[in-house]
GUNU-895856 format. One record per atom (N, C-alpha, C): residue in one letter; x, y, z. Coordinates in steps of 0.02 Angstrom, whole numbers, plus 32768, in hexadecimal, padded with zeros to 4 digits. Layout:
aXYZ;...
***
This chain:
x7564BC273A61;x75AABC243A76;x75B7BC563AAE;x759EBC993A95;x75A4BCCA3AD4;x758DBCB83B0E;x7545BC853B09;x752EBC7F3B46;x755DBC473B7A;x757BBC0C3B4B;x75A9BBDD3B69;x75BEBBF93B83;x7602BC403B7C;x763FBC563B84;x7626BC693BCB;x75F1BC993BDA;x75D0BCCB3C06;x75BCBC8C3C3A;x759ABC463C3D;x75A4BC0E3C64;x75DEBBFF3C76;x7608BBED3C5A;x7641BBDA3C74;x7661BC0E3CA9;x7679BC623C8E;x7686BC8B3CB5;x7656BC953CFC;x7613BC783CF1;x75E4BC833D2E;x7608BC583D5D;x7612BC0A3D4D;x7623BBD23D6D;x766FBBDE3D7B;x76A3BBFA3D56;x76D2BC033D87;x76DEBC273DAE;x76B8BC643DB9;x76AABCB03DE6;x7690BC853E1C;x7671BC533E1F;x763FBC3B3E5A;x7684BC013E76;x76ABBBDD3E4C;x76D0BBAC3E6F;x7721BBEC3E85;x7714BC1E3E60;x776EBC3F3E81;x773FBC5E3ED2;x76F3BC6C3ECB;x76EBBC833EF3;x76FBBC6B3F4A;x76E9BC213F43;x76F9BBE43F71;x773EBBBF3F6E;x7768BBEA3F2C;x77A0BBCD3F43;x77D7BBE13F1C;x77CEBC2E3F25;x77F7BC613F1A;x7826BC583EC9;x77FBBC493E9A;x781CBC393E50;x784ABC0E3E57;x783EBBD13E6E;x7868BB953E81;x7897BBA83EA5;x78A4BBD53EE6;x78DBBBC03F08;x78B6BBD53F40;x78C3BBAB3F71;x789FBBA63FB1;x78B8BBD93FD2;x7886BBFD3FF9;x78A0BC2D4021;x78ACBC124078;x78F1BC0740A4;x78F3BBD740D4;x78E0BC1B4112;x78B1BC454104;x78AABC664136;x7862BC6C412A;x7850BC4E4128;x77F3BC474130;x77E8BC10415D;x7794BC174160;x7773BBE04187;x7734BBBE4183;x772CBB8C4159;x76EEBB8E412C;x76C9BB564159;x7689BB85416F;x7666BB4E41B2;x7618BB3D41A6;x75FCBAFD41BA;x75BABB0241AA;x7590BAEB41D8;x7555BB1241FF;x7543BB0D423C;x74ECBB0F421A;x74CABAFE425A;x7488BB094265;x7487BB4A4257;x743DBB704241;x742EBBAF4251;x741EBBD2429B;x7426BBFF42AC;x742CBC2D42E6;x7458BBFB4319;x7480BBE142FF;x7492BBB7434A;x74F8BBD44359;x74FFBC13434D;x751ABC314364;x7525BC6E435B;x7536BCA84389;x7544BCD7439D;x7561BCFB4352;x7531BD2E432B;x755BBD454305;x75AEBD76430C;x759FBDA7433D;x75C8BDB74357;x7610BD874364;x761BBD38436C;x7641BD29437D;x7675BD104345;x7655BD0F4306;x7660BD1742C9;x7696BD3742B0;x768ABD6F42CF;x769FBDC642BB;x76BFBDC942EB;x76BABDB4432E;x770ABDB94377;x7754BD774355;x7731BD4B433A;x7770BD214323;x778BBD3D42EB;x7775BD5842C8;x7794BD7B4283;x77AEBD9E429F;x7794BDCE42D2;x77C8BE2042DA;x780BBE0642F9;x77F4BDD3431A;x7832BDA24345;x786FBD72432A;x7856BD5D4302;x7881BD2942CE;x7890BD43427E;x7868BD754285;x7883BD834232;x7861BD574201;x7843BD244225;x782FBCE441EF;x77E6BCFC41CF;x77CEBCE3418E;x778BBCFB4174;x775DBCC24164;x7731BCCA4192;x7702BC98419C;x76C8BC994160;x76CBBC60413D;x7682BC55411A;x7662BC324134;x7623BC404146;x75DEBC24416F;x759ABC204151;x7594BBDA4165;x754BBBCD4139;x752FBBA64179;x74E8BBB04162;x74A6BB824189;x74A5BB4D4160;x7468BB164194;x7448BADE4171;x7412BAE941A3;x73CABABB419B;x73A4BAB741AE;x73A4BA7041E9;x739DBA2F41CC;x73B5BA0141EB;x73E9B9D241F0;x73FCB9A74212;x7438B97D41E9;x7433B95641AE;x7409B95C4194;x73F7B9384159;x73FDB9654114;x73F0B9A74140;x7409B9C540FE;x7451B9D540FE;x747AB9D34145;x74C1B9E74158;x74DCB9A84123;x74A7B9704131;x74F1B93B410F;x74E3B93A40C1;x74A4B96140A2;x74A8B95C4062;x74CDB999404A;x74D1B9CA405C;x7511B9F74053;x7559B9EC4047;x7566B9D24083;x75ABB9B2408A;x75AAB986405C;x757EB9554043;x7591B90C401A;x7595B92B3FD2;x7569B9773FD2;x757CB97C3F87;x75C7B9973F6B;x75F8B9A13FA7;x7626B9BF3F89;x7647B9EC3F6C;x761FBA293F5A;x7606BA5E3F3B;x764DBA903F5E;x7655BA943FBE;x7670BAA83FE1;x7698BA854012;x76E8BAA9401B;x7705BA874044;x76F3BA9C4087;x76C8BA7A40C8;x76BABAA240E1;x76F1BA75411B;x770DBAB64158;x773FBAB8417A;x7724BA8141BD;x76E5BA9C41EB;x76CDBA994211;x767FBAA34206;x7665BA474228;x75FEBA514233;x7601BA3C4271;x75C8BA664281;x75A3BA5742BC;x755EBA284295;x754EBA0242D0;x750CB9D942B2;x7504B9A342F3;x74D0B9744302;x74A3B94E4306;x74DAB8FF4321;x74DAB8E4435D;x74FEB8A44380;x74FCB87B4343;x74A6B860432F;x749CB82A42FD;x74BDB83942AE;x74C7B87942A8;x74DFB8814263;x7533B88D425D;x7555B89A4297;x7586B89C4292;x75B0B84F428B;x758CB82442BE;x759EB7C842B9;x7589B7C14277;x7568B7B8424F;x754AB7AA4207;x7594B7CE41E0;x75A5B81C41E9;x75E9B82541C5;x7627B80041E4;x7634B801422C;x766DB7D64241;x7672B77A4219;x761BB76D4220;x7633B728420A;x7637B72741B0;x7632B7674184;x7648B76B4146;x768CB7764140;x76ABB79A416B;x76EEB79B4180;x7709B7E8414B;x76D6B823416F;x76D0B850414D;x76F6B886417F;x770BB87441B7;x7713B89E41ED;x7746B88E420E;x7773B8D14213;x77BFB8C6421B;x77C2B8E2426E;x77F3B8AE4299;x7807B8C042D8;x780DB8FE42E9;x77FAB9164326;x7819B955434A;x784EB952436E;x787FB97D435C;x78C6B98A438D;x78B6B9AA43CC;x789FB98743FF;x787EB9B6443D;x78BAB9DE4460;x7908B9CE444A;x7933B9FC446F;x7936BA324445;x791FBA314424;x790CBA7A4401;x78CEBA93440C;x78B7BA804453;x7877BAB8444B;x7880BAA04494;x789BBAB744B5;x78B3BAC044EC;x7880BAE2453D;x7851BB1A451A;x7810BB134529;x77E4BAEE453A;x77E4BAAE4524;x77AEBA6D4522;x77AFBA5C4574;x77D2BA8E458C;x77EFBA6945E2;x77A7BA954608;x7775BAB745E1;x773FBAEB4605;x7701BAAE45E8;x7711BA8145D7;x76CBBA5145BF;x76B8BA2845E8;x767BBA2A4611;x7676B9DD462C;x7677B9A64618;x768EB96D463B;x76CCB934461B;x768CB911460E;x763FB91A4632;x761AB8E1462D;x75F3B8FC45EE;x7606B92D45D0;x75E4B92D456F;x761FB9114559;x764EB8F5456B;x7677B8B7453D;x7661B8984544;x764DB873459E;x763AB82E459C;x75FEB8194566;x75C8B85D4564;x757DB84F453C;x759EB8484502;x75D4B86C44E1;x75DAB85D449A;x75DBB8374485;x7605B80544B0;x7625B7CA4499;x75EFB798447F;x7593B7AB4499;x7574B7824462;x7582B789441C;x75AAB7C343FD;x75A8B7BF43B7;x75DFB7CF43A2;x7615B7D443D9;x7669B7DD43CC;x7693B7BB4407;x7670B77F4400;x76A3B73B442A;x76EAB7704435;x7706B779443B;x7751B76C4451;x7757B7C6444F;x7725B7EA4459;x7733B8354448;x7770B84A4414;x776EB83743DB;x77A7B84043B9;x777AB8764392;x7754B8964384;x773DB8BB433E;x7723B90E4345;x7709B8FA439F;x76BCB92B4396;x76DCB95943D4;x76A8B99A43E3;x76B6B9D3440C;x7662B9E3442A;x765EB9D24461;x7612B9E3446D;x760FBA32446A;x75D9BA3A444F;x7596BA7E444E;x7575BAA04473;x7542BA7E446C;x7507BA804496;x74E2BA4F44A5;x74AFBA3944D7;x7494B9F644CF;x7451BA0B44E2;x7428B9E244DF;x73D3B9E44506;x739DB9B244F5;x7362B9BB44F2;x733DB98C44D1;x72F3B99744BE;x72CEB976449B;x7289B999447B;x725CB98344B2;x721EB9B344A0;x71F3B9C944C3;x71B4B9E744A9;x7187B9E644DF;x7142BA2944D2;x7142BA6A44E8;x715ABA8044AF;x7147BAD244BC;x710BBAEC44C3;x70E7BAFC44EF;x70A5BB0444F2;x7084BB5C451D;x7045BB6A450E;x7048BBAC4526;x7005BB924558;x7015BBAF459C;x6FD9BB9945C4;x6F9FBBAF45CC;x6F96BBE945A1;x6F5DBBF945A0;x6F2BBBE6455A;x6F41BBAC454E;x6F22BB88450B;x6F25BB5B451D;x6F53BB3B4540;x6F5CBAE24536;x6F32BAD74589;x6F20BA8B458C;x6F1FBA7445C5;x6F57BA4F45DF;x6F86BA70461B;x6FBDBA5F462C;x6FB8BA0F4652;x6F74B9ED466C;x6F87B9AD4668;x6F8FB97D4640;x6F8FB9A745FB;x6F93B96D45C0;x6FD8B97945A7;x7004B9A045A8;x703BB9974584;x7087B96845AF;x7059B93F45D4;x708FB90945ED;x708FB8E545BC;x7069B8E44594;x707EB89A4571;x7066B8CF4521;x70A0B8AE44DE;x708DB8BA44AD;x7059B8B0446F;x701EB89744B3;x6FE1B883448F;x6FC4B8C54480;x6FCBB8F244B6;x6F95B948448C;x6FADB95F4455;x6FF0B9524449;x6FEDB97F43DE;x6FCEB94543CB;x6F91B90F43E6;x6F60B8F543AC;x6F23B90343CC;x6F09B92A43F2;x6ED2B966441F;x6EB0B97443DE;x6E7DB94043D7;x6E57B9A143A4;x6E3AB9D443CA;x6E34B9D843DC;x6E23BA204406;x6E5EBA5143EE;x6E94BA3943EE;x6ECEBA6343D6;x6EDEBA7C4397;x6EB1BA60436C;x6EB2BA4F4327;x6EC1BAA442FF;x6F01BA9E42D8;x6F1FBAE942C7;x6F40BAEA42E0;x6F58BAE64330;x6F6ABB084344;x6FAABADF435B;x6FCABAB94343;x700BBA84435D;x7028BA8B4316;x7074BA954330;x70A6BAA0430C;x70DFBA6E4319;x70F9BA3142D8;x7111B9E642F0;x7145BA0542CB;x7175B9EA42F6;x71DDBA1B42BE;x71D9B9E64286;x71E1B9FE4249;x71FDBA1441FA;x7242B9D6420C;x7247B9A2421D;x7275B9704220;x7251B9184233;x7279B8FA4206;x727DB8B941F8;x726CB8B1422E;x72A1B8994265;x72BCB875429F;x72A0B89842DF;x728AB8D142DE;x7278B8E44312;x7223B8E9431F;x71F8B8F342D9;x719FB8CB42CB;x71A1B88B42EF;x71D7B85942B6;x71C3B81042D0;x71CFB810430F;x71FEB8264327;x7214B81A4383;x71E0B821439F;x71B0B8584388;x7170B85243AD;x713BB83843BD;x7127B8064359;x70F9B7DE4374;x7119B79A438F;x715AB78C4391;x7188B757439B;x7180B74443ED;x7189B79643F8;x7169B7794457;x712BB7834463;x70F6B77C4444;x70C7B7894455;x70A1B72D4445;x70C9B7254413;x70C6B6DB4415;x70F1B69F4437;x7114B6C04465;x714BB69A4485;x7183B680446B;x718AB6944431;x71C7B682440B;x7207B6A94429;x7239B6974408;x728FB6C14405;x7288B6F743ED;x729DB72943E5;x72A2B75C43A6;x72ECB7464377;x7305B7144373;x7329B6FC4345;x731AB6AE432B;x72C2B69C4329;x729EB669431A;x72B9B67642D7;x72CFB63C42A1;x72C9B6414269;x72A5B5F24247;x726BB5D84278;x7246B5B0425F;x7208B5B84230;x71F6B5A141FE;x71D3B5D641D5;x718EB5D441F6;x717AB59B4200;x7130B5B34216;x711DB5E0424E;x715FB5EB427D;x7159B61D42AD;x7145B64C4286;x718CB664425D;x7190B6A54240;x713EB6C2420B;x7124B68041FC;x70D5B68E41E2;x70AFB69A4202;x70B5B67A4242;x708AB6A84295;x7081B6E74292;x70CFB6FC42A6;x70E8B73B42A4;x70D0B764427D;x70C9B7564229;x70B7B7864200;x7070B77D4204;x704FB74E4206;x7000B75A420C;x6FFBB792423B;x7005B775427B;x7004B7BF42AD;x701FB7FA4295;x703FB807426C;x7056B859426F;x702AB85B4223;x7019B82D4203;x6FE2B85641CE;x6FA5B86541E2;x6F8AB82A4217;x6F42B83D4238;x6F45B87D4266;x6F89B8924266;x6F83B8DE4286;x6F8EB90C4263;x6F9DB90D4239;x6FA2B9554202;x6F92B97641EE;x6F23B95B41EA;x6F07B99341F0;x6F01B9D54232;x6F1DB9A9427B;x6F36B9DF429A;x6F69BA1342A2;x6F90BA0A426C;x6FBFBA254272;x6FCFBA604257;x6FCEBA984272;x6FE8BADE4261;x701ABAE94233;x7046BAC64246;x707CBAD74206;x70C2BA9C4240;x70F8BA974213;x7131BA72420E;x7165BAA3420F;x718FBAA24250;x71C5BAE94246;x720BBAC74275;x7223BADA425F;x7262BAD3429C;x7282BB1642B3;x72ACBB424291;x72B7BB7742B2;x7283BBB242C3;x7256BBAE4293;x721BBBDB428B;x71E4BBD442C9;x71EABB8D42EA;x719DBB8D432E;x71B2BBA84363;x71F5BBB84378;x71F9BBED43A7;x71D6BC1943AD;x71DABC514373;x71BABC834365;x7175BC7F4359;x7156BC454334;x7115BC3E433A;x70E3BC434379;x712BBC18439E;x710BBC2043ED;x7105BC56441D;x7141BC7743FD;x713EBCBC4434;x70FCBCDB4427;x70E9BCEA43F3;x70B3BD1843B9;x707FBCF443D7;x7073BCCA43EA;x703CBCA743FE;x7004BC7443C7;x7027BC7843A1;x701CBC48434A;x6FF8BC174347;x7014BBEF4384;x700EBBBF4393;x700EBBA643D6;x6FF0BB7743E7;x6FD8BB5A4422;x7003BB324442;x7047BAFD441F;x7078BADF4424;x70B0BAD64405;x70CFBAB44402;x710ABA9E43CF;x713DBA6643EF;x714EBA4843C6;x7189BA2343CE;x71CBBA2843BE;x71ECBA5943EA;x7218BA7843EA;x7251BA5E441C;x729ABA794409;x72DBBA654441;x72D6BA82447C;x72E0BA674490;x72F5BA8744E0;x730CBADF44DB;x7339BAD144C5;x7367BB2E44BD;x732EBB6144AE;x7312BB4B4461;x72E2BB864443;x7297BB864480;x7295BB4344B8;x7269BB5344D0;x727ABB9544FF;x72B1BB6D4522;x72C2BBA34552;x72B5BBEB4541;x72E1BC0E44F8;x72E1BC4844E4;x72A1BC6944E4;x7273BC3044E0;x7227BC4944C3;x720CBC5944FE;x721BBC424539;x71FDBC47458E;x720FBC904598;x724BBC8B4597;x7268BCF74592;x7232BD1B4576;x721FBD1D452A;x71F0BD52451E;x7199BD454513;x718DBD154547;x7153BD134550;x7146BCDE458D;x7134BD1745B3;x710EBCEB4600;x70E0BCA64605;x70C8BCAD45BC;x7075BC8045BF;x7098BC29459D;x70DABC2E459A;x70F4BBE0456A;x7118BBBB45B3;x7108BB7A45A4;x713EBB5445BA;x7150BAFF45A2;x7173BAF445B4;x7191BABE4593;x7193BA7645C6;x717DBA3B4595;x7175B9FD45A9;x719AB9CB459B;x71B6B98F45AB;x71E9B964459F;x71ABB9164595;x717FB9084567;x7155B8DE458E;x7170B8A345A0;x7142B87D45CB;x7157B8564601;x7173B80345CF;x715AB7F74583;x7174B7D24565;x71ADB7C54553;x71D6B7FF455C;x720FB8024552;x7219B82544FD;x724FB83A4511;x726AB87A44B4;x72ACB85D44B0;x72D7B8954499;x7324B8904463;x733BB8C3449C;x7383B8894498;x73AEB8C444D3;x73DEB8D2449C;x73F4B90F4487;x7417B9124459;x7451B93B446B;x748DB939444A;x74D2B96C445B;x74D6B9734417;x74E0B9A643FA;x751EB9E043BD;x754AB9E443C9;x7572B9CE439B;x75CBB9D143A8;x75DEB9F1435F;x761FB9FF4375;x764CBA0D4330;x7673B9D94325;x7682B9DD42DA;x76BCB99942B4;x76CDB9D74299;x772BB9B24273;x772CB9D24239;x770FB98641FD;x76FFB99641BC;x76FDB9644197;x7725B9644165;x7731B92E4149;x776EB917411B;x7792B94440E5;x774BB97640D0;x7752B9A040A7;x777DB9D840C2;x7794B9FE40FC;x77A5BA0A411C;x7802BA234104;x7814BA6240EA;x7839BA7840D5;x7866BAAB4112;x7849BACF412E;x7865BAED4163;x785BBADC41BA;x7879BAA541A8;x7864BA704202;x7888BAB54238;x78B5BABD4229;x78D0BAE64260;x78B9BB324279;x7896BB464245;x7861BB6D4259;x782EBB6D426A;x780ABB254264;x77C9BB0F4281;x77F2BAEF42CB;x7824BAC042D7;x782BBACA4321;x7822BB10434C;x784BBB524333;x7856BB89434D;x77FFBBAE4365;x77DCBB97432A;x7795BBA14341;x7789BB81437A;x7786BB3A436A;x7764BB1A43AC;x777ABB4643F1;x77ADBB3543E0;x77D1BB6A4430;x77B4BB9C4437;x77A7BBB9440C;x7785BC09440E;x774DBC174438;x771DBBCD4420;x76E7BBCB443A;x76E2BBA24475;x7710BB88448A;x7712BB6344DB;x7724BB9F44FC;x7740BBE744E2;x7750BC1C4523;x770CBC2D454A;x7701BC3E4583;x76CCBC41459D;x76A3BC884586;x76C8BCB6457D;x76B4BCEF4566;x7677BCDE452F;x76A0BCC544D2;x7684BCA644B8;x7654BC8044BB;x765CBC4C44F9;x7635BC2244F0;x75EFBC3C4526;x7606BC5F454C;x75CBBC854560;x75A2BCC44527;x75B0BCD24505;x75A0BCFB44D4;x7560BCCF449D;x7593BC89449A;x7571BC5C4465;x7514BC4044A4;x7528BC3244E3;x74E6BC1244FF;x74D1BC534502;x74CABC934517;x74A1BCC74516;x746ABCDA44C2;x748EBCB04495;x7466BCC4445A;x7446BC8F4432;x745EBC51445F;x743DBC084438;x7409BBE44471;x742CBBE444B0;x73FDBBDA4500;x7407BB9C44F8;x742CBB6E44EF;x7430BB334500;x7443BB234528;x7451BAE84559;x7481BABD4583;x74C5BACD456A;x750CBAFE458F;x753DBAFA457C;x756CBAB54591;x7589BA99457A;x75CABA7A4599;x75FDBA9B45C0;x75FEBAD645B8;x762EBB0B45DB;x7627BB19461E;x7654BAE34651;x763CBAF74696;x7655BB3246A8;x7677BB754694;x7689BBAC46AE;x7652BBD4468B;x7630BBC14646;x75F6BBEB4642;x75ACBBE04668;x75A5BBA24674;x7569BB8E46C0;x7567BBA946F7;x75C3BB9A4714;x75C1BBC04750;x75B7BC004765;x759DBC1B472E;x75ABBC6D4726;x757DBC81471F;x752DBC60470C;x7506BC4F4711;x74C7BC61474D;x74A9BC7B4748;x748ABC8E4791;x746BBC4A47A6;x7456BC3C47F4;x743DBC0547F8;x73FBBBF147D7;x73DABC2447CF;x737FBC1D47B9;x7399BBEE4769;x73DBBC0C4747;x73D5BC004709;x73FFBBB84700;x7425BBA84723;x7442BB6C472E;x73FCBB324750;x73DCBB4C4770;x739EBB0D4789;x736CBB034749;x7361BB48470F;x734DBB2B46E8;x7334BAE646B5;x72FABACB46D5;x7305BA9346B8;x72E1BA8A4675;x72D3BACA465B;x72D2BABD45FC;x730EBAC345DA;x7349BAE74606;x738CBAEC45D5;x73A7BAA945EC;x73B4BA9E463B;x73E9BA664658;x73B7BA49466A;x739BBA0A4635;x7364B9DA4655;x7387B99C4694;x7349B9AE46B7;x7364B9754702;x7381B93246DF;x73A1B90F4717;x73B6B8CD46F2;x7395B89946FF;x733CB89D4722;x731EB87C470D;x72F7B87646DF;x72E6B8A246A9;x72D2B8B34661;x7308B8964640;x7352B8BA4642;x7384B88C4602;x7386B83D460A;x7380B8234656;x7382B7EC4646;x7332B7CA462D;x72F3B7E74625;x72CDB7DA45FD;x72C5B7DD459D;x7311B7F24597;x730FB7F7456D;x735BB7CF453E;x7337B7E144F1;x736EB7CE44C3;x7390B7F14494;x73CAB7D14478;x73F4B7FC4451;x73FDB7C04426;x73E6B80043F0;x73D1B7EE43A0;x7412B7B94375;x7411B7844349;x743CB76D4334;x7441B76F42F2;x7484B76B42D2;x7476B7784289;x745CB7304277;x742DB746422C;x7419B7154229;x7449B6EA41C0;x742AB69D41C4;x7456B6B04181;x7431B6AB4144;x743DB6AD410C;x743DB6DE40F0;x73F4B6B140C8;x73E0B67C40D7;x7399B66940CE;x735BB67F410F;x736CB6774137;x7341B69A4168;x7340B6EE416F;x737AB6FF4144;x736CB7484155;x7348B75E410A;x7355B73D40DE;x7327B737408F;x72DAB73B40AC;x72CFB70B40D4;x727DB6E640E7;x725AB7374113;x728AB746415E;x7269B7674172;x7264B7AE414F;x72A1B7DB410F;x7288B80940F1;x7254B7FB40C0;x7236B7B2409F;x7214B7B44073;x71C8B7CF409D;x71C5B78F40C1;x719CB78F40F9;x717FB7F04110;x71AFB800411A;x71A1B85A4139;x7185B87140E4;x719FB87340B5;x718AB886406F;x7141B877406B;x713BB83B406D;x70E3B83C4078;x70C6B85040AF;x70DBB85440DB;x70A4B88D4108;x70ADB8C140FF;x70E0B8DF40E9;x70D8B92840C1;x70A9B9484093;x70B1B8FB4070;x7087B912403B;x7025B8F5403D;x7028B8CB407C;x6FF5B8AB407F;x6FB3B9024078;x6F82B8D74058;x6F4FB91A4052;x6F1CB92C4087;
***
């Protein structure tokens, strides 16, 4: 009995904790983002600024963003996440409009990350662009042979063998062997998708390890020989080490944008607008690309920009690469069953 009583008191200490012994507190801000993908500091400038108290959590991919959110557990205010996963919540009808005259700011965004949105927010009614960019070979030149990483046939090099690092995600593996077989990266035909996985199991004994935030760092350290990594973490990784650089291969990848929603769950909308704004100030939003390195939307934070770092073409890929490329679609909810089962066995393949 003691032990019931001592459960129960555990379980309501944990739900007053998230929601203040049943009465909502309307001066918080409960947000759920990727890991490192913003500025801690800016955290801590909107609190000293608004008074408001931000709860902040990571996820790893959007797959784990939307199993978070679907469990309900938390009302969360404001996510950042993934083009294809945000259409998959719009068409559940999980995601509530933005009042853009309340974020009055939005006037520092370039208009043409609306136009891109609109692959996955027709009518811009929902979303707030991020950051955008697209995948790639992170590679170090004094290991790799730089005429092979045009095409994403060398992470299947044995010569390389150990030493290739493939990102820790569903959608962004298959994309790889998807163009390597000429497919879409939003093929959801099955025998493709059995292509696909043959190829990424017949490579696994090359494979070093499976990381997404972690192969940056692998790469700086010299760990590893490659990776398949975003654009942004490549860039960052070029800064602290001379010997890396980064490839777009010529098959074509995922052009991807991060946006913010609020979602349905969504208790303090008017403080998650006041954010958005926060983070369209250029200050901010120069604060946020100095610590994530992505492609900003913010044309007063570009222009500000030295030229060497604006010609960058691992952060601001040319627009003959984006138009070699695609942007990911949600998929439903039998093809997206097939391709996580599908990744489960090459995980586990021996």
């Amino acid at each position: 009995m003691k032990k019931t009583l001592l459960l129960c008191f555990m379980i309501l200490a944990v739900f007053s904790l998230f929601h203040g012994c049943g009465k909502d507190d309307p001066n918080t801000l409960t947000i759920l983002n990727y890991g490192k993908y913003i500025e801690p500091k800016v955290l801590d400038m909107f609190e000293a600024e608004t008074g408001i108290k931000v709860e902040y959590e990571e996820y790893i991919t959007p797959e784990n963003m939307y199993t978070k959110y679907k469990a309900g557990a938390i009302d969360y205010d404001l996510i950042c996440t993934s083009d294809y996963m945000i259409e998959k919540l719009i068409g559940e009808n999980e995601v509530l409009e933005l009042h853009y005259s309340r974020i009055p700011l939005v006037k520092n965004l370039d208009p043409s990350y609306f136009d891109f949105s609109k692959s996955f927010d027709p009518q811009n009614k929902y979303t707030l662009p991020y950051f955008f960019g697209t995948v790639g070979i992170l590679y170090n030149r004094e290991m790799v042979d730089e005429s092979k990483v045009s095409s994403w046939q060398v992470l299947w090099d044995e010569s390389y063998s150990g030493k290739i690092i493939m990102a820790d995600s569903v959608r962004d593996s298959f994309m790889v062997a998807e163009k390597i077989l000429g497919y879409s990266l939003n093929t959801t035909d099955d025998d493709r998708l059995r292509e696909a996985q043959k190829l990424l199991i017949e490579q696994k004994p090359l494979v070093y390890s499976y990381l997404v935030d972690e192969a940056q760092d692998e790469m700086i350290a010299e760990n590893a020989a490659m990776a398949v990594v975003y654009s942004g973490e490549a860039g960052l990784a070029l800064e602290y080490n001379d010997n890396l650089a980064f490839s777009v291969p010529e098959e074509g990848s995922n052009m991807w944008i991060d946006s913010w929603f609020m979602p349905k769950s969504a208790r303090h909308t008017e403080n998650a607008e006041k954010f958005l704004n926060f983070l369209c100030r250029e200050d901010i939003a120069a604060l946020n690309f100095d610590y994530v390195y992505y492609a900003t939307p913010n044309t007063k934070v570009k222009e500000s920009l030295d030229e060497e770092l604006q010609e960058n073409s691992t952060i601001f890929p040319p627009q003959e690469i984006l138009n070699n490329c695609e942007v990911l679609k949600s998929l439903d909810d039998e093809a997206a069953m097939r391709y996580n089962l599908y990744w489960k066995e090459i995980k586990s393949a021996g």
